[in-house]
mmCIF file as Biopython writes it, N, C-alpha, C and O atoms, coordinates in Angstrom:
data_model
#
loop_
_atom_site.group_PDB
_atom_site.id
_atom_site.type_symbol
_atom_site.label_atom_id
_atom_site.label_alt_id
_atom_site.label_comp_id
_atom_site.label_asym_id
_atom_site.label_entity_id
_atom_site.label_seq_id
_atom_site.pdbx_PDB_ins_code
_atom_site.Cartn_x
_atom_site.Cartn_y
_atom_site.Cartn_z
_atom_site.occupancy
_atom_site.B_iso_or_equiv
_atom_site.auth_seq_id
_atom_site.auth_asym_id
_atom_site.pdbx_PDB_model_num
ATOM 1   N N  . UNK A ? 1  ? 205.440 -128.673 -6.359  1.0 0.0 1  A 1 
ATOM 2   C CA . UNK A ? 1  ? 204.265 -127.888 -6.008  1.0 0.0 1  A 1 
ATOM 3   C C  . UNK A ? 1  ? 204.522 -126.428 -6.366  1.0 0.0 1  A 1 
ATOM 4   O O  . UNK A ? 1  ? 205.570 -125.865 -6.049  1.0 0.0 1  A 1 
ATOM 5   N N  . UNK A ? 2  ? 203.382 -125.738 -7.141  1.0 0.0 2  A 1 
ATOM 6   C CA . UNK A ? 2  ? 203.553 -124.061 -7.306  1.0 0.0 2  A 1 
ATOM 7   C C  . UNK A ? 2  ? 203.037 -123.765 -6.165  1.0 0.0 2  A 1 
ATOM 8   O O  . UNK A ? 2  ? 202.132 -124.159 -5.430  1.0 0.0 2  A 1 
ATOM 9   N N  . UNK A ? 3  ? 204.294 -122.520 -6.215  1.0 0.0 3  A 1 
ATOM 10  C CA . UNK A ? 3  ? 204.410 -121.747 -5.004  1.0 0.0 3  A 1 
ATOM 11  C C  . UNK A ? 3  ? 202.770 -120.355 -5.336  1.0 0.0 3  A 1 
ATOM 12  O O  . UNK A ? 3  ? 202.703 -119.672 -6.357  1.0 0.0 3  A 1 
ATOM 13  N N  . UNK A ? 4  ? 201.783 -120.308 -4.263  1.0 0.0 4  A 1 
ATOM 14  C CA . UNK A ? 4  ? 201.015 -119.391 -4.655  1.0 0.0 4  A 1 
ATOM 15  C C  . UNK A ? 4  ? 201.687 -117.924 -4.211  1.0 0.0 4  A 1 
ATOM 16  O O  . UNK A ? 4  ? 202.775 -117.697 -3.683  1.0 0.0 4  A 1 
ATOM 17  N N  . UNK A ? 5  ? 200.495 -116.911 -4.674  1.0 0.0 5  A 1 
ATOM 18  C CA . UNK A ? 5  ? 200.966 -115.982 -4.696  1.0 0.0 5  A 1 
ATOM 19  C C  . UNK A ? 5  ? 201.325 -115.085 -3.538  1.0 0.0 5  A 1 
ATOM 20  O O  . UNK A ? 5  ? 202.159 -114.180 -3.505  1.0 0.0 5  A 1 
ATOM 21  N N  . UNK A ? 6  ? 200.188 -115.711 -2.208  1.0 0.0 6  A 1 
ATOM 22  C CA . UNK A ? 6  ? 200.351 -115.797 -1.216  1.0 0.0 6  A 1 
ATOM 23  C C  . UNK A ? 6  ? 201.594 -115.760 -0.248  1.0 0.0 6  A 1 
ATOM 24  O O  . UNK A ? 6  ? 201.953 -114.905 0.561   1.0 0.0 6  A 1 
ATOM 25  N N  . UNK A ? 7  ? 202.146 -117.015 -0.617  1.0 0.0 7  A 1 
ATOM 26  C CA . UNK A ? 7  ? 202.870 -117.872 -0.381  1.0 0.0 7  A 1 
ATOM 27  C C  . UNK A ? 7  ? 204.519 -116.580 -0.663  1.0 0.0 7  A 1 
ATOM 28  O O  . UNK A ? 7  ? 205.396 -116.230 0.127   1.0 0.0 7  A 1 
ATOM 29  N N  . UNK A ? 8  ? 204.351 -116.341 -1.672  1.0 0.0 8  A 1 
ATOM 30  C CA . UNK A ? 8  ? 205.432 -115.282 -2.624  1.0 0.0 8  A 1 
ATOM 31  C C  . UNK A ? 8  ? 205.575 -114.248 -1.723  1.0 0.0 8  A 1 
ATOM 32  O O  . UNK A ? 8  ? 206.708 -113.930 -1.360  1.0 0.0 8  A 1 
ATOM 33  N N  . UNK A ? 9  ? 204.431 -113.573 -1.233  1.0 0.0 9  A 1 
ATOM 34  C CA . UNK A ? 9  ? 204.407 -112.354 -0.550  1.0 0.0 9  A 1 
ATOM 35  C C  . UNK A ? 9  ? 204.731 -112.714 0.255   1.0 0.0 9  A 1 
ATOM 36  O O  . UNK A ? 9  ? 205.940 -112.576 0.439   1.0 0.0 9  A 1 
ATOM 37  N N  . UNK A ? 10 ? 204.060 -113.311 1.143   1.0 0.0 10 A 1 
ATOM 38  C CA . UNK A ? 10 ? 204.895 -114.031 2.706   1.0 0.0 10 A 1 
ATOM 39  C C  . UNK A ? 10 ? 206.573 -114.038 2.732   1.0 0.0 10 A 1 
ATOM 40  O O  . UNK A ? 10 ? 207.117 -113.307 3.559   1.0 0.0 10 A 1 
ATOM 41  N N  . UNK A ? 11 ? 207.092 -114.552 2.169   1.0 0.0 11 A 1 
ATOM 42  C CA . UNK A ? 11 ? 208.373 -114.963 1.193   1.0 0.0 11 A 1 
ATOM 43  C C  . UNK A ? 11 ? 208.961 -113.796 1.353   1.0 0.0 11 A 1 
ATOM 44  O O  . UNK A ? 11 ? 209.842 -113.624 2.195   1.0 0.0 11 A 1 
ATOM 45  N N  . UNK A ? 12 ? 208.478 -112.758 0.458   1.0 0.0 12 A 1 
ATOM 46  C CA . UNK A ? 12 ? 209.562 -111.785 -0.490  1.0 0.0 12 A 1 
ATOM 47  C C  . UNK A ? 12 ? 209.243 -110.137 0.612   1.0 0.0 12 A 1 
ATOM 48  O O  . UNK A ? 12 ? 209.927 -109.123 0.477   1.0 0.0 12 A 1 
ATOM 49  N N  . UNK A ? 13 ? 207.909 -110.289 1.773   1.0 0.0 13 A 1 
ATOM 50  C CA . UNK A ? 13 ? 207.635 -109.268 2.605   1.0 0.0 13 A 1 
ATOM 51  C C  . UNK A ? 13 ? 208.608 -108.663 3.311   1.0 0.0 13 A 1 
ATOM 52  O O  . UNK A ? 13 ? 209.462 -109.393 3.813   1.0 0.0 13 A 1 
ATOM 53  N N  . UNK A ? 14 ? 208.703 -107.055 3.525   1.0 0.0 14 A 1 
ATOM 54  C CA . UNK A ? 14 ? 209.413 -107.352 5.090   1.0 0.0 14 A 1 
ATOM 55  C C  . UNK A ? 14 ? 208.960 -107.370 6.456   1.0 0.0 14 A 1 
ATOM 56  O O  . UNK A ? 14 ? 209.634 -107.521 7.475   1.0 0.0 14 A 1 
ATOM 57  N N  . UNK A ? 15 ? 207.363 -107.144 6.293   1.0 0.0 15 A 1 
ATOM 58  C CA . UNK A ? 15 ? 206.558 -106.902 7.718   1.0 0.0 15 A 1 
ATOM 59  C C  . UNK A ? 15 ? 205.426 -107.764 7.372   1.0 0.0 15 A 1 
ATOM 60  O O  . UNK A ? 15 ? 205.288 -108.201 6.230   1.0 0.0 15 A 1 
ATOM 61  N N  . UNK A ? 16 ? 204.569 -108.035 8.375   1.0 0.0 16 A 1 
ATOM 62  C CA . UNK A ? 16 ? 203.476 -108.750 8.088   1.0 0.0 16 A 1 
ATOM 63  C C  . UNK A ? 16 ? 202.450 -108.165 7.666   1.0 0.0 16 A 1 
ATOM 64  O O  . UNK A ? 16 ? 201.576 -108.650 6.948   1.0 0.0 16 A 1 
ATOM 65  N N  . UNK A ? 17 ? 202.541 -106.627 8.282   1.0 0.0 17 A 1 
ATOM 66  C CA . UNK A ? 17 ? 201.592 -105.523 7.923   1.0 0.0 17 A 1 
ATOM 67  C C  . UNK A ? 17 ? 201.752 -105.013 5.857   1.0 0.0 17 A 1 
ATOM 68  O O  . UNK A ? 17 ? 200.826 -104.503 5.226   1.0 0.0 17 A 1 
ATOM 69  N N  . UNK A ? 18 ? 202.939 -105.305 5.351   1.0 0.0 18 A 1 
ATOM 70  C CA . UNK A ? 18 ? 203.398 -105.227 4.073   1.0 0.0 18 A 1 
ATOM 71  C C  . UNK A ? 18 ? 202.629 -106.529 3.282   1.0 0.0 18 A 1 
ATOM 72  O O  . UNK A ? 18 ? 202.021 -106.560 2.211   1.0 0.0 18 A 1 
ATOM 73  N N  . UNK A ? 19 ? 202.905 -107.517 4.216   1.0 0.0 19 A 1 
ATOM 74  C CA . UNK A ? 19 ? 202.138 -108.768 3.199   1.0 0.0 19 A 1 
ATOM 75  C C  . UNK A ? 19 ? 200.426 -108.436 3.067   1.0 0.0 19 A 1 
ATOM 76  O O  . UNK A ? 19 ? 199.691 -108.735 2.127   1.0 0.0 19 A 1 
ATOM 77  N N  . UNK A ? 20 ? 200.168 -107.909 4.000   1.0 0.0 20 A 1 
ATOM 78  C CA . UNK A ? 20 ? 198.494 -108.162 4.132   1.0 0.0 20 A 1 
ATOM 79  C C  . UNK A ? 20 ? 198.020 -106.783 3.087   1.0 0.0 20 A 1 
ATOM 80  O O  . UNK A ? 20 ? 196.942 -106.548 2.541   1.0 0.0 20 A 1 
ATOM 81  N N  . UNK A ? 21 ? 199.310 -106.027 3.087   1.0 0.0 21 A 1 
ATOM 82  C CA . UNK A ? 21 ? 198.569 -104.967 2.034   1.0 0.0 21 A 1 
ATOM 83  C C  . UNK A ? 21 ? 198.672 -105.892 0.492   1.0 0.0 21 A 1 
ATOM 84  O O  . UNK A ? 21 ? 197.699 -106.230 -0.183  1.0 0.0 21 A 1 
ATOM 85  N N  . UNK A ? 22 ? 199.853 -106.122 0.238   1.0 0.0 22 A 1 
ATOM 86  C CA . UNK A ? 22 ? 200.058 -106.618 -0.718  1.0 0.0 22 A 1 
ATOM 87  C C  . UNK A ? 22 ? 198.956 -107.649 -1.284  1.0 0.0 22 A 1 
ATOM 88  O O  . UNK A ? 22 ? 198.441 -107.544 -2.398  1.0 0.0 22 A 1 
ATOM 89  N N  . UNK A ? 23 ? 198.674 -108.660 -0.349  1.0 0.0 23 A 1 
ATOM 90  C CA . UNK A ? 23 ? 197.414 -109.645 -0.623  1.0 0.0 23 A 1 
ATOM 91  C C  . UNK A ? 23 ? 196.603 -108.765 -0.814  1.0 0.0 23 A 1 
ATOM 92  O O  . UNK A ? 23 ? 196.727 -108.276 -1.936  1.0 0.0 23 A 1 
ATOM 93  N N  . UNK A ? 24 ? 195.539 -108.183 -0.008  1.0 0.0 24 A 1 
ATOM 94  C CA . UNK A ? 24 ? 194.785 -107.219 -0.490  1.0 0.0 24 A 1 
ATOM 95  C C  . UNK A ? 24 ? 194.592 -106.407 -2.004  1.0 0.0 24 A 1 
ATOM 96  O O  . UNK A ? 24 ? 193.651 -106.357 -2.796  1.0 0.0 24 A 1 
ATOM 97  N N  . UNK A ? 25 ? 195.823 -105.864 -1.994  1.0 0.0 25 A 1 
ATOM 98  C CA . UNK A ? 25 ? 196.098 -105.330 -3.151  1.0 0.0 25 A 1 
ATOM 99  C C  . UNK A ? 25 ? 195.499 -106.119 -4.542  1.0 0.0 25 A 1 
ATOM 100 O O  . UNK A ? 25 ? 194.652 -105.610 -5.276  1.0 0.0 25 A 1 
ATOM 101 N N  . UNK A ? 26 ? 196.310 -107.912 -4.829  1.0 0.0 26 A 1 
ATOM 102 C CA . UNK A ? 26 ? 196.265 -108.221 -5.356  1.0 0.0 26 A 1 
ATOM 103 C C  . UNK A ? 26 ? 195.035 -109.317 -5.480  1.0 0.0 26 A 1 
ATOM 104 O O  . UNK A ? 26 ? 194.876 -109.969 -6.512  1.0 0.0 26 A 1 
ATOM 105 N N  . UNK A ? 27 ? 194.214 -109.450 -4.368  1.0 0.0 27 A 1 
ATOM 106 C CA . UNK A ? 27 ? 192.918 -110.003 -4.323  1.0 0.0 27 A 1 
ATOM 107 C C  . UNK A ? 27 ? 192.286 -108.432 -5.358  1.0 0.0 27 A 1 
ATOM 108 O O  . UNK A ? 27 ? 191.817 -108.807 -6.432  1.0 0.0 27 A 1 
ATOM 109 N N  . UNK A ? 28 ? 192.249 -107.410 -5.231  1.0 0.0 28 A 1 
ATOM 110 C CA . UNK A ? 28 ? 191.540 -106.352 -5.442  1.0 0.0 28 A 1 
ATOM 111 C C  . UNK A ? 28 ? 191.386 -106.434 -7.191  1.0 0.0 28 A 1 
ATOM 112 O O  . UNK A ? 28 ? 190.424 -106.522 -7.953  1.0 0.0 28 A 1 
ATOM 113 N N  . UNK A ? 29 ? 193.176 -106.338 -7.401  1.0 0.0 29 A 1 
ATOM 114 C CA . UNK A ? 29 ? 193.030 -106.228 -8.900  1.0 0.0 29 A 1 
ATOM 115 C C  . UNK A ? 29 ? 192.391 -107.719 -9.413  1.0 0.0 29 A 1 
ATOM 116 O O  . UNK A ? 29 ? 191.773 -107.612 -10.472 1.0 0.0 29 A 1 
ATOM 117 N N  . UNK A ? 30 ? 192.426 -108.812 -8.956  1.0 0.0 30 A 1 
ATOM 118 C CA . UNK A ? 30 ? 192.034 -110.007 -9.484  1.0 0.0 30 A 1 
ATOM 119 C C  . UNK A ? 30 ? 190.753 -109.954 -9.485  1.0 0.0 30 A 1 
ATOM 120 O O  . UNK A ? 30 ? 190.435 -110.806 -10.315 1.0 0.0 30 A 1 
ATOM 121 N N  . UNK A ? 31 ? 189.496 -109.331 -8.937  1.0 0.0 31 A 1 
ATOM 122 C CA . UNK A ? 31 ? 188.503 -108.888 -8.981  1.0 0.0 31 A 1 
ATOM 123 C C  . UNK A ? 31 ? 188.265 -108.153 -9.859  1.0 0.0 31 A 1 
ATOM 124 O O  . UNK A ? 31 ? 187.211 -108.385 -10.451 1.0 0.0 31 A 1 
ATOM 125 N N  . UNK A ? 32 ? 189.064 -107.018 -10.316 1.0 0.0 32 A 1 
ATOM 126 C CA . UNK A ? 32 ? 188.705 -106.468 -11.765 1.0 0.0 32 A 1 
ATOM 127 C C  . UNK A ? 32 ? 188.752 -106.666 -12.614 1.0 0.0 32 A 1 
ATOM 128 O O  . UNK A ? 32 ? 188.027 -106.165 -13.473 1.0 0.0 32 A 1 
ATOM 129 N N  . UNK A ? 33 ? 189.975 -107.825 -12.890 1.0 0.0 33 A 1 
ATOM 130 C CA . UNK A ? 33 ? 190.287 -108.475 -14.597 1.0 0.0 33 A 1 
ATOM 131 C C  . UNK A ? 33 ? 189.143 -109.539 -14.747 1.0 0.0 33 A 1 
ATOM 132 O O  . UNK A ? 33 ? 188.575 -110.305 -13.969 1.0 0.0 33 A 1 
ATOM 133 N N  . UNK A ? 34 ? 189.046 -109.233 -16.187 1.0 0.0 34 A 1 
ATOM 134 C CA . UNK A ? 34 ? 188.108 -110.087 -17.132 1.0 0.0 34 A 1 
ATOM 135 C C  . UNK A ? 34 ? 188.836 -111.931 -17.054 1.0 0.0 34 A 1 
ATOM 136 O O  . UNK A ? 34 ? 190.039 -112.150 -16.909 1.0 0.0 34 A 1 
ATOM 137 N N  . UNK A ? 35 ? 188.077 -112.714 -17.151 1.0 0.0 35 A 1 
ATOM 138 C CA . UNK A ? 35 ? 188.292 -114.154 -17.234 1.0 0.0 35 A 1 
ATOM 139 C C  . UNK A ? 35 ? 188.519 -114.255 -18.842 1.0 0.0 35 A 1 
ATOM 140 O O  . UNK A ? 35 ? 188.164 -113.223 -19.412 1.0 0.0 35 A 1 
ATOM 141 N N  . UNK A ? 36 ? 188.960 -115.129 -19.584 1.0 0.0 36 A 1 
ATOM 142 C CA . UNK A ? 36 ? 188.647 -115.200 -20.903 1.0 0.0 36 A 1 
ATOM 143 C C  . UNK A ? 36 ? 187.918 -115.355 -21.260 1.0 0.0 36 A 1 
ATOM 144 O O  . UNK A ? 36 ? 187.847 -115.124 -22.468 1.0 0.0 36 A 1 
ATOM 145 N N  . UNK A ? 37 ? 186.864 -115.816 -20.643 1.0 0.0 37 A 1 
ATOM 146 C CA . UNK A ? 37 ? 184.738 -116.764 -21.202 1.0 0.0 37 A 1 
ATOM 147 C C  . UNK A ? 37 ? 184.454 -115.131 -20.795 1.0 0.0 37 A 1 
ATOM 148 O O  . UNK A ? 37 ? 183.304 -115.020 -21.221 1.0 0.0 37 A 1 
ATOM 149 N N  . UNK A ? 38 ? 184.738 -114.057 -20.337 1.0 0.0 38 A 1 
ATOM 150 C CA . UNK A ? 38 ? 184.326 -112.995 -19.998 1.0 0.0 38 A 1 
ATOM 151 C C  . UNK A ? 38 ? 184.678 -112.188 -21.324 1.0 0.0 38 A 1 
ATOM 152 O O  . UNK A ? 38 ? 183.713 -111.693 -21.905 1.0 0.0 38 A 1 
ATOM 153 N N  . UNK A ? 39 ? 185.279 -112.096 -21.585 1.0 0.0 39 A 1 
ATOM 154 C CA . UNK A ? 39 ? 185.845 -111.466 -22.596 1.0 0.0 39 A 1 
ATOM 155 C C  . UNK A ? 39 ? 185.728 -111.991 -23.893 1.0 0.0 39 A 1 
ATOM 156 O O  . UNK A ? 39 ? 185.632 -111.329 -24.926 1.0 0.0 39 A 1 
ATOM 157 N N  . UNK A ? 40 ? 185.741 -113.275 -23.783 1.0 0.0 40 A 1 
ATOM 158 C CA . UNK A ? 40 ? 185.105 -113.298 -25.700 1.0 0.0 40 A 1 
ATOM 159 C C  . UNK A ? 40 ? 183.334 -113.228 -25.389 1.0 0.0 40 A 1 
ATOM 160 O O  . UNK A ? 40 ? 182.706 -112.775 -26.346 1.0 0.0 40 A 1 
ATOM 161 N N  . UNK A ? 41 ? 182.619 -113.564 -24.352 1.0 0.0 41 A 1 
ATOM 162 C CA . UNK A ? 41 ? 180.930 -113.430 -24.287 1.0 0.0 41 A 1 
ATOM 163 C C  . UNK A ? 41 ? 180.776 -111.589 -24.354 1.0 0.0 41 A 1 
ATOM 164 O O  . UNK A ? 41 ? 179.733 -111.041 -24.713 1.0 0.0 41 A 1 
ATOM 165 N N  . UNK A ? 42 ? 181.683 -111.042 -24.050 1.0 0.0 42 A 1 
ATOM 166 C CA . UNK A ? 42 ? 181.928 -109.224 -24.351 1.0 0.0 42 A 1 
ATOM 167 C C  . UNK A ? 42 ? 181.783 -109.160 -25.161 1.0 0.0 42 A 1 
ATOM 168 O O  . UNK A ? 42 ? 180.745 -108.722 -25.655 1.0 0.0 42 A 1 
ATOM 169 N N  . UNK A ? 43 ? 183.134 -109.726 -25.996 1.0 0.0 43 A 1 
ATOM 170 C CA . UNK A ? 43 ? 183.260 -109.530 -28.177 1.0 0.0 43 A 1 
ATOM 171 C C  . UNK A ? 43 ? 182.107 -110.435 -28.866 1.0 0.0 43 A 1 
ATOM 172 O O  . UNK A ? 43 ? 181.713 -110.191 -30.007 1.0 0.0 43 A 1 
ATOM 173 N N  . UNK A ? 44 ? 181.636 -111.419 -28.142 1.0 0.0 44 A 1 
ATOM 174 C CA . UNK A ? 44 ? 180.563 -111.753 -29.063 1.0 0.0 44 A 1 
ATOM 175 C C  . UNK A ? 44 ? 179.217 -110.764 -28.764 1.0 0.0 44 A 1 
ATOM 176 O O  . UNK A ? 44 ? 178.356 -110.570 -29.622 1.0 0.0 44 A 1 
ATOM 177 N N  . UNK A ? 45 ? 179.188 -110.318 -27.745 1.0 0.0 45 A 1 
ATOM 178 C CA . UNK A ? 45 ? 177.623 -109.318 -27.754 1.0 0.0 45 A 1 
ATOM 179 C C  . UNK A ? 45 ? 177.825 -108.021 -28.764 1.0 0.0 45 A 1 
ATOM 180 O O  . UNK A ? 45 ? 177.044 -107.365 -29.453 1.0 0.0 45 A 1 
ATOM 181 N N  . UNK A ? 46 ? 179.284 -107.966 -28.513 1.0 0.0 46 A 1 
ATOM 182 C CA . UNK A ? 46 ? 179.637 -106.268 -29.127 1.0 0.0 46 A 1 
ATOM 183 C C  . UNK A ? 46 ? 179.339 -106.585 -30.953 1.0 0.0 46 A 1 
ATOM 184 O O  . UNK A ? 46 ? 178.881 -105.796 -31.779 1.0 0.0 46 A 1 
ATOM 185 N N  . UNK A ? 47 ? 179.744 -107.871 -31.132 1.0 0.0 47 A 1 
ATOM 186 C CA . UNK A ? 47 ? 180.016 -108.227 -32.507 1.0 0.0 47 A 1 
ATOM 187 C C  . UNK A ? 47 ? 178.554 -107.956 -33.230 1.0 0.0 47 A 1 
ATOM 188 O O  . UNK A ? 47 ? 178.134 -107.493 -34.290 1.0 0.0 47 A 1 
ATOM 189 N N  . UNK A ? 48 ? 177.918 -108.660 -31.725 1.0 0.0 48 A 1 
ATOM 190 C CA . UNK A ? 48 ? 176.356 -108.977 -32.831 1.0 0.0 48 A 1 
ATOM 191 C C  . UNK A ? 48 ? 175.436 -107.689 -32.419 1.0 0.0 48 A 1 
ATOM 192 O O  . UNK A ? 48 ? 174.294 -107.495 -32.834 1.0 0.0 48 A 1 
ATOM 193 N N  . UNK A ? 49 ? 176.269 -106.723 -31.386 1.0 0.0 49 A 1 
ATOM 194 C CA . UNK A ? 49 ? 175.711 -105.505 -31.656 1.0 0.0 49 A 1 
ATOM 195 C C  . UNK A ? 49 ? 175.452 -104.927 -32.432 1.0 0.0 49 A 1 
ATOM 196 O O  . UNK A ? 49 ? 174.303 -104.507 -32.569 1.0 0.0 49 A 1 
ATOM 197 N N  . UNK A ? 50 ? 176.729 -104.588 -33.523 1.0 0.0 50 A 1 
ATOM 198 C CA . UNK A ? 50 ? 177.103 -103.970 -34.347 1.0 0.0 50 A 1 
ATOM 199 C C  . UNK A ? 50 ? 176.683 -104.510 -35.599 1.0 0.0 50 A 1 
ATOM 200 O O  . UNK A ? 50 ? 176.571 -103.703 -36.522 1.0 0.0 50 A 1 
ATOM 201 N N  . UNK A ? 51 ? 176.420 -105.742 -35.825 1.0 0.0 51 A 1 
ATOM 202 C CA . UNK A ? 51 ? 175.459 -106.500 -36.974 1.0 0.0 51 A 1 
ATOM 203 C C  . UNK A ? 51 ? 174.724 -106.104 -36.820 1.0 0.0 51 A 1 
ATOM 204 O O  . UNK A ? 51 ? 174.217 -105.812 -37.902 1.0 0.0 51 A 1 
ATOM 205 N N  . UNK A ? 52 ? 173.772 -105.609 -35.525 1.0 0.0 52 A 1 
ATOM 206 C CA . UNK A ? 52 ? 172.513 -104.963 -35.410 1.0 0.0 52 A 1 
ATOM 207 C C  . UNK A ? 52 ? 172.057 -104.025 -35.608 1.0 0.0 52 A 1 
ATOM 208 O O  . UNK A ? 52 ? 170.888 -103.692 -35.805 1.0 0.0 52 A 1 
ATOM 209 N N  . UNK A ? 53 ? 173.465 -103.220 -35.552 1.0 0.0 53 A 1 
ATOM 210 C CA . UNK A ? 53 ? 173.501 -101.898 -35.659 1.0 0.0 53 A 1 
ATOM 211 C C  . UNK A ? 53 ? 173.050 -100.728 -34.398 1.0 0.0 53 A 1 
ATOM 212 O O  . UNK A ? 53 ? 172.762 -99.535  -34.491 1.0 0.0 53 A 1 
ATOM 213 N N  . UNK A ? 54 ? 173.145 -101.774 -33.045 1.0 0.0 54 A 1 
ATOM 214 C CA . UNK A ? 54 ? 173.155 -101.404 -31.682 1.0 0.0 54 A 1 
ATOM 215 C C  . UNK A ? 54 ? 174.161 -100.854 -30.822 1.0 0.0 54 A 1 
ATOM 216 O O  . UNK A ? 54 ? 174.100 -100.493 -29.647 1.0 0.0 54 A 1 
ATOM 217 N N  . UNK A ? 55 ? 175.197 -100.867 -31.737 1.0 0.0 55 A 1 
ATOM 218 C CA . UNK A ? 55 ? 176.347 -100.391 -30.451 1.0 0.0 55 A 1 
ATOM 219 C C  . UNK A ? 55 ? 176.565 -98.878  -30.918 1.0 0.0 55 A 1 
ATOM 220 O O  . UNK A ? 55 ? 177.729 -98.595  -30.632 1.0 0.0 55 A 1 
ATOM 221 N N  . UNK A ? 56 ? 175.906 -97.755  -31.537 1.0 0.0 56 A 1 
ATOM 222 C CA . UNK A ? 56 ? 176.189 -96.522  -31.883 1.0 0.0 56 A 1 
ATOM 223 C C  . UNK A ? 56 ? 176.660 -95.893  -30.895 1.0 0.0 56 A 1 
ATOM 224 O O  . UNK A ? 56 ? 177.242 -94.875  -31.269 1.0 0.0 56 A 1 
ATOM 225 N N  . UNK A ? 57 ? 176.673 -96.101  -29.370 1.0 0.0 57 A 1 
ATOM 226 C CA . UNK A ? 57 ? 177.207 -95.276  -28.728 1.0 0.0 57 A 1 
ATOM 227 C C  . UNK A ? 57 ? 178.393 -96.114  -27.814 1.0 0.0 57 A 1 
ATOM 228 O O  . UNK A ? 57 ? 178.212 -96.368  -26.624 1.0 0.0 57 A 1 
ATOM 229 N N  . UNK A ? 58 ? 179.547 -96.475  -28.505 1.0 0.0 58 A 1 
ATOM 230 C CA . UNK A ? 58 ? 180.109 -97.093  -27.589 1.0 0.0 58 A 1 
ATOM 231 C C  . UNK A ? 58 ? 180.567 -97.045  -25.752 1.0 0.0 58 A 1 
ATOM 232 O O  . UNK A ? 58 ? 180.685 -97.936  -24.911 1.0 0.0 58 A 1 
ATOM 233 N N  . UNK A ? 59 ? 180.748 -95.343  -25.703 1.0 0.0 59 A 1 
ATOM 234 C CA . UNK A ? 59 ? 180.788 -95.200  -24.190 1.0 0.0 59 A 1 
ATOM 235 C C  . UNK A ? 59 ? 179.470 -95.748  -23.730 1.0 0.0 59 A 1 
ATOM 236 O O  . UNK A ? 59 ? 179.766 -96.742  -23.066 1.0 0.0 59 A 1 
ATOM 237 N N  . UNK A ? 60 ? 178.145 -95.608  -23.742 1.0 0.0 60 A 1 
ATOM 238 C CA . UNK A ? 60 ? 176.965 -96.637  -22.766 1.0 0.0 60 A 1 
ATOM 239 C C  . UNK A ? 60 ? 177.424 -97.850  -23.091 1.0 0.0 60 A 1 
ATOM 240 O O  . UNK A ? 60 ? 177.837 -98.475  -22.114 1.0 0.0 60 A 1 
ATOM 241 N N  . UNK A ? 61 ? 177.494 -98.375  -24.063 1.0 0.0 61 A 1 
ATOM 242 C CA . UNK A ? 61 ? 178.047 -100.167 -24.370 1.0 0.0 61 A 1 
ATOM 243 C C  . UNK A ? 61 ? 179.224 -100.429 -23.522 1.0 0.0 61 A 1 
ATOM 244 O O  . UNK A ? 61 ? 179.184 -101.335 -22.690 1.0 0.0 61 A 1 
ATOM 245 N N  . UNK A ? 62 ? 180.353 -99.633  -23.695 1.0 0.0 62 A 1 
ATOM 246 C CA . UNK A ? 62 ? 181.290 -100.045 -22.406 1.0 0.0 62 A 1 
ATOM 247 C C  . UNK A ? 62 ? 181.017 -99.861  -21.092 1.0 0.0 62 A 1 
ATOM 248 O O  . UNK A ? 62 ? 181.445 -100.705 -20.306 1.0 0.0 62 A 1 
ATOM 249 N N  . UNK A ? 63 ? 180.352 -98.872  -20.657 1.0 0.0 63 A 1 
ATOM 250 C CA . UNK A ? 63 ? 179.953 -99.106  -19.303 1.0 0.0 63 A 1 
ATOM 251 C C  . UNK A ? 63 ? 178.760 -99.930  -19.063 1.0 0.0 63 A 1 
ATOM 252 O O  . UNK A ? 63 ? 178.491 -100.113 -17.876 1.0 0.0 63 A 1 
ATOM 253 N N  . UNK A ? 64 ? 178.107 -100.385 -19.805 1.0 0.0 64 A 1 
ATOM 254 C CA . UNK A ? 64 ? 176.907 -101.647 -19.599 1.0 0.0 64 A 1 
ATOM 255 C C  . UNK A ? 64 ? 177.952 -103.165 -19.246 1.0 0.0 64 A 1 
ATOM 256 O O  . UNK A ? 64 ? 177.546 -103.969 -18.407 1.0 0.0 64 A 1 
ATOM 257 N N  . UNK A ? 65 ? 178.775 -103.312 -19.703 1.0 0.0 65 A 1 
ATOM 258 C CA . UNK A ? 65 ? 180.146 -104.261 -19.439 1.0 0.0 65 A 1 
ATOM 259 C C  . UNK A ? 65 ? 180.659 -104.218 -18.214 1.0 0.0 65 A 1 
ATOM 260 O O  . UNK A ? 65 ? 180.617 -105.256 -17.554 1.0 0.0 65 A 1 
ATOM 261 N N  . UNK A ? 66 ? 181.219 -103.096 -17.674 1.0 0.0 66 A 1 
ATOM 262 C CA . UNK A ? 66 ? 182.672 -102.928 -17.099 1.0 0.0 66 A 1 
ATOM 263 C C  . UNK A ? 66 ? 182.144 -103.233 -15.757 1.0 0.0 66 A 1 
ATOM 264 O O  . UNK A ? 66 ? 181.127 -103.014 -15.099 1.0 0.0 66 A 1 
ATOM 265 N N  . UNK A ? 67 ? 183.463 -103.933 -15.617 1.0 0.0 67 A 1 
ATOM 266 C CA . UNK A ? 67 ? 183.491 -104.180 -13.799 1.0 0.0 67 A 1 
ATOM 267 C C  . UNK A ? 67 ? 183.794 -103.423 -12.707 1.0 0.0 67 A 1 
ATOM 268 O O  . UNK A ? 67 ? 184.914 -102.982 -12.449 1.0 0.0 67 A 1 
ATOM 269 N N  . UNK A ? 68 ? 182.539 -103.227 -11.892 1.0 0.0 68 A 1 
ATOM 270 C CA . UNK A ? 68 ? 182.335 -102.074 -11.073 1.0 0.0 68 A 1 
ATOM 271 C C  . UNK A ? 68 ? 182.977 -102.936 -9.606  1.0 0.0 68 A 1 
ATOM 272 O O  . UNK A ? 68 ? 183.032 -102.355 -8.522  1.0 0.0 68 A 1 
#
């Protein structure tokens, strides 16, 4: 059985108050990263932007994307 990540922190903590930041922490960043179906449906809009000749301003195009 894999050990989760959970599981790791619990493990490798030295307080309980240390684990719950840590989870936190890493629930937080896992909320910001892109999935892979996220990230190529990105490069395919950007792609066929730019065939379009729609992406001239890339800073609005990246923030029309990004995970808030």
């Amino acid at each position: 059985m894999e050990e989760t990540i959970e599981d790791f922190i619990k493990r490798e903590s030295k307080s309980a108050n240390e684990s719950v930041g840590i989870v936190k922490g890493a629930k937080w960043m896992q909320e910001r990263m892109y999935s892979e179906e996220e990230v190529q449906l990105i490069l395919s809009k950007l792609l066929t932007d730019i065939k379009n000749g729609n992406a001239g301003n890339s800073v609005k195009w990246f923030e029309q994307f990004k995970k808030k």
